[in-house]
Structure formats: structure tokens, C-alpha cells
C-alpha positions in Angstrom: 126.7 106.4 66.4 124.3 104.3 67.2 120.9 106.2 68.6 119.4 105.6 72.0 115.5 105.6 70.9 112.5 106.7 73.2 108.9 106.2 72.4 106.8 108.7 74.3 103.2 107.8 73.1 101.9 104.7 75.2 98.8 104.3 72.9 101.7 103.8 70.1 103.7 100.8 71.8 100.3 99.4 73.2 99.7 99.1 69.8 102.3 97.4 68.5 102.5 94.8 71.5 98.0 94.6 70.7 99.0 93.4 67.6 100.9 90.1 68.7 99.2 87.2 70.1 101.6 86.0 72.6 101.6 89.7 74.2 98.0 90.8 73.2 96.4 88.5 76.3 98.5 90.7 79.1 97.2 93.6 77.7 94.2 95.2 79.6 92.1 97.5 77.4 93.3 100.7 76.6 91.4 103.5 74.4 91.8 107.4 73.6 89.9 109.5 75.8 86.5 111.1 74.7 83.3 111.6 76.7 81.6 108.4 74.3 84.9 106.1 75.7 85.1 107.0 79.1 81.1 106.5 79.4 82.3 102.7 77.4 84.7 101.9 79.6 82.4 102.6 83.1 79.8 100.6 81.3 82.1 97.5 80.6 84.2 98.0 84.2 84.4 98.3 87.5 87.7 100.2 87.3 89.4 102.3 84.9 92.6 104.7 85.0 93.1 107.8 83.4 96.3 108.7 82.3 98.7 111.5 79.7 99.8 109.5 76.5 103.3 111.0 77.2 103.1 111.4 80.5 105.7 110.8 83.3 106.6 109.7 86.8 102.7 109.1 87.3 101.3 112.5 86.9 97.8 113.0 86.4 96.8 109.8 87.1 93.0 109.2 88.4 91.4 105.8 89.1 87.7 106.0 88.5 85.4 103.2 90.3 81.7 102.6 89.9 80.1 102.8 93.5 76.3 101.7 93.5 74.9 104.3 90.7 77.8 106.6 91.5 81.5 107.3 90.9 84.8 107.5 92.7 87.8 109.2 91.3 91.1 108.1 93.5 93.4 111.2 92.4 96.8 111.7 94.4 95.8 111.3 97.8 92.2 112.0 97.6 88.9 110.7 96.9 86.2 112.5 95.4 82.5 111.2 95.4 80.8 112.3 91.7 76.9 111.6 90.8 77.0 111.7 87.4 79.5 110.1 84.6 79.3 113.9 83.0 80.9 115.3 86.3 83.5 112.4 86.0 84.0 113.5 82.0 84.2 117.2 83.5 87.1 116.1 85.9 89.0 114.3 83.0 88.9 116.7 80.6 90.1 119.6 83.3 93.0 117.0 84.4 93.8 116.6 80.6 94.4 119.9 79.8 93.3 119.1 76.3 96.4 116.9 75.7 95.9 113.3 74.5 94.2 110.8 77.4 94.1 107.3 77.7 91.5 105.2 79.4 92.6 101.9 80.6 90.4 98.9 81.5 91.4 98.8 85.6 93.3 95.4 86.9 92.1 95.0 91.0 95.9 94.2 91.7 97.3 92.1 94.5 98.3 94.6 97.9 100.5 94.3 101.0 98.9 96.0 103.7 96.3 97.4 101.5 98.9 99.1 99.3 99.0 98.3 95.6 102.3 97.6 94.2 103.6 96.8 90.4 106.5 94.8 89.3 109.1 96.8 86.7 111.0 94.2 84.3 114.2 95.3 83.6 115.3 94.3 79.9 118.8 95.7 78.3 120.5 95.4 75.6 123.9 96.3 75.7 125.4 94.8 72.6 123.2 93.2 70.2 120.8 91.0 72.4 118.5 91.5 75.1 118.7 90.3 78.5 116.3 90.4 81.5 118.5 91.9 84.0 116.4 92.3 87.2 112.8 92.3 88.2 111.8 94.8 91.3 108.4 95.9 92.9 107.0 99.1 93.6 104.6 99.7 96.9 102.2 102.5 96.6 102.6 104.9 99.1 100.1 105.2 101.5 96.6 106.3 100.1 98.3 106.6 96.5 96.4 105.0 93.8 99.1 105.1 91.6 102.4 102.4 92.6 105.1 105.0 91.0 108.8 105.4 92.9 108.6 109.4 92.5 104.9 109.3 93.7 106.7 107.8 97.4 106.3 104.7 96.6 109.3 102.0 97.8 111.0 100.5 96.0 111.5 96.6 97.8 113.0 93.3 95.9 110.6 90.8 93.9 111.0 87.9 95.9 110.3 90.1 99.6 106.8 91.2 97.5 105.7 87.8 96.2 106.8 85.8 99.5 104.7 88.7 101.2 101.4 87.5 99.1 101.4 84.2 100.6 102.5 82.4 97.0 103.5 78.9 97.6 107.0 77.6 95.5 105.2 76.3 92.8 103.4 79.7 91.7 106.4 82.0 92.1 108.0 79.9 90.2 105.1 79.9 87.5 104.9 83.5 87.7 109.0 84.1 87.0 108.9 81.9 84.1 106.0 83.9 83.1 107.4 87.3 83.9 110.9 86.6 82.2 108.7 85.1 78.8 106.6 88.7 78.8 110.0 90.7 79.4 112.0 88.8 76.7 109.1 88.4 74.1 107.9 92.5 74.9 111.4 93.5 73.9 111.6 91.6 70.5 108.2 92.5 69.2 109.0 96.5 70.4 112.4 96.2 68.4 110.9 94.9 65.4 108.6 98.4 64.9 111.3 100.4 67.0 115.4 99.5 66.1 117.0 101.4 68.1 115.4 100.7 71.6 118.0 100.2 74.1 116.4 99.6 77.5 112.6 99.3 78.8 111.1 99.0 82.0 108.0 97.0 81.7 105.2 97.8 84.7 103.4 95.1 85.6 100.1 94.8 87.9 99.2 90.9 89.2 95.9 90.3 89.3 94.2 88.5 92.0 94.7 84.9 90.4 98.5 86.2 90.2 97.8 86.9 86.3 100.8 89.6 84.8 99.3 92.6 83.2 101.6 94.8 81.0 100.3 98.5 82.1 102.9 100.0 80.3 106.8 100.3 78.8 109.3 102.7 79.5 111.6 103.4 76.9 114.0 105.0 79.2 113.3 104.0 82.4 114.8 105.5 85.6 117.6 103.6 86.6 117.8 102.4 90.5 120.7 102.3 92.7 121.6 99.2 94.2 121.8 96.7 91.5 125.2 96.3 89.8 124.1 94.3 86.6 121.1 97.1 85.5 123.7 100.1 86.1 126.6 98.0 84.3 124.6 97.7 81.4 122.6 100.6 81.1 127.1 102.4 81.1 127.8 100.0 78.7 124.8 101.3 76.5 125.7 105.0 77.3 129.3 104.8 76.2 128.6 103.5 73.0 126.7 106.3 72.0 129.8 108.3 72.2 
């Protein structure tokens, strides 16, 4: 029987896809969490997220912006105005619990209506190749700093998102190309250290020049109603665990 593998650690297939030079460039920077890193990361950006290692469905996830000589951490719905970097550090290491943290070099990603969204690649393989079966969009909810579906985001189709930016033909069809190359070329390198993965869901955040930024991979990604091919495959995959 042939096993359905799921990498929890983030840092661990950030890693992997660091190590490859066609993936390496749509990878923003992305360090363990200590008081030293965090007061790197501020230093070197405007924006950076905080986020669990393992974590799940978005949880515990702060943006931290530099305002004049002061911070502003974006957690859930709120918006909290801290002085000094050691009252940021204090907020981290109470949201961490003193599990394993990430810091993550911030991307200022395109919005609709000033909400974020992220684009999920939907990659399968059901027999013994992969295939990019569907890309979707997330919107943030409103006031939400993080663009996850069980945070209340919405979940809308990729073409209604980009046609929404204002992209003209020739750069959504740059971008697709684009997407479909990160999607294809993620899964390979991930199945070269990792065998027996089955199915990811790759989050992406555009940039302002409509750059593609891999924020993370899902191992087991949450499957969505509504599209036939993504559910057809993902049975496929499930019955021949059996």
C-alpha cells in the first residue's frame, strides 16, 4: 500500500525548494524565530509574518510593519501599536507558546478592494505523474491579514481575481505560464526529498510587479467543492491506499 505522505515542518520543505535554483528566486526569506532574527528581519524589511512551523488553517499568524521608529503587529482582526522591537519579541514569543516560529521576509501583495488575496496551485498525482489540476484565489476577509479560507476568506476563481487587478492579456498569460512552471517544477523537486507526496497546494502571494511568491506548500491541502477534476483525483488517490 502505497503511503499518502504529509510534511508538517514548513522550514523543512522551504528548505528543500531553497536548495534549487529554478525555485529558490520565488522564495521570500524565511528564518527560525529568536529575538537576534526577528530584530534581522525588521532591520532588512518593511514587512515580516510570523507564523507555527506546523501550524494550520492560518493560526497564530501576525504581520509585523515598521511605522516611523515604531511597530505594527496586524494579528486576527486587530492592530496593535508597539514602541520598541523588545515589546514586538515579547508578543512573538507569548503567541509561540515556545513551539518552533518562523519569520518570513513580508511580500506587499496585490488587493481587490484593499483585501489581500493568495493564489493556491493545485498539483496531483493520481497515478505516477503529476498534473496541475486547478489554480484558485483566496480574498482575505475583511480586516484579516492573513488570505486563509477558514480565516473567512472567499474562495473566488483565478481568472475573476486577475481580470479584477486590471492585467492586460499579455500578463495573465505570462503569469499562468509562470504559475503552472512553479506548480509543476515545486512538485518534482518536493518528490525527489519526499516519495510518497500525493497532493500539495502551493500558496502563492503576487507582488506588485505581478511577481509569484511561493509562501508555502500544503501537503494535504483542504479539498474545495466545486471543481470536478481536483475531487476526481484527490478519490482516485484515496482509493488506492486501500
Amino acid at each position: 500500500m502505497t503511503r499518502y505522505q504529509v510534511v508538517r515542518s514548513k522550514l523543512k520543505k522551504t528548505r528543500v525548494m531553497q536548495s534549487d535554483d529554478n525555485l529558490c528566486k520565488f522564495i521570500p526569506k524565511t528564518i527560525i524565530y529568536n529575538k537576534s532574527n526577528l530584530i534581522e528581519m525588521l532591520n532588512s524589511y518593511c514587512l515580516i509574518f510570523v507564523k507555527p512551523d506546523r501550524g494550520r488553517k492560518g493560526l497564530k499568524v501576525a504581520g509585523i510593519k515598521r511605522y516611523n521608529e515604531h511597530f505594527i503587529v496586524h494579528y486576527n482582526c486587530n492592530r496593535l501599536l508597539m514602541k520598541e522591537i523588545s515589546n514586538v519579541n515579547d508578543f512573538v514569543k507569548v503567541l509561540s507558546g515556545g513551539k518552533k516560529f518562523l519569520i518570513q521576509q513580508g511580500i506587499d501583495v496585490l488587493q481587490i478592494n484593499e483585501r489581500p488575496f493568495n493564489l493556491r496551485i493545485w498539483v496531483q498525482k493520481p497515478y505516477n505523474a503529476w498534473e496541475i489540476t486547478g489554480i484558485t484565489a483566496v480574498l482575505a476577509a475583511p480586516k484579516r491579514v492573513v488570505t486563509n479560507y477558514r480565516q473567512g476568506g472567499t474562495l473566488l476563481p483565478f481568472k475573476e481575481v486577475i481580470n479584477k487587478t486590471g492585467a492586460d492579456f499579455r500578463e495573465i498569460k505570462e503569469l499562468t505560464s509562470m504559475l503552472y512552471h512553479i506548480g509543476d517544477h515545486t512538485a518534482k523537486v518536493l518528490n525527489k526529498e519526499y516519495s510518497n507526496l500525493r497532493e500539495l497546494g502551493i500558496d502563492i502571494g503576487l507582488d506588485q510587479r505581478f511577481w509569484p511568491w511561493i509562501i508555502e506548500v500544503n501537503t494535504k491541502p483542504r479539498i474545495i467543492i466545486g471543481n470536478a477534476k481536483i475531487l476526481q483525483y484527490h478519490r482516485i488517490i484515496i482509493d488506492s491506499l486501500i
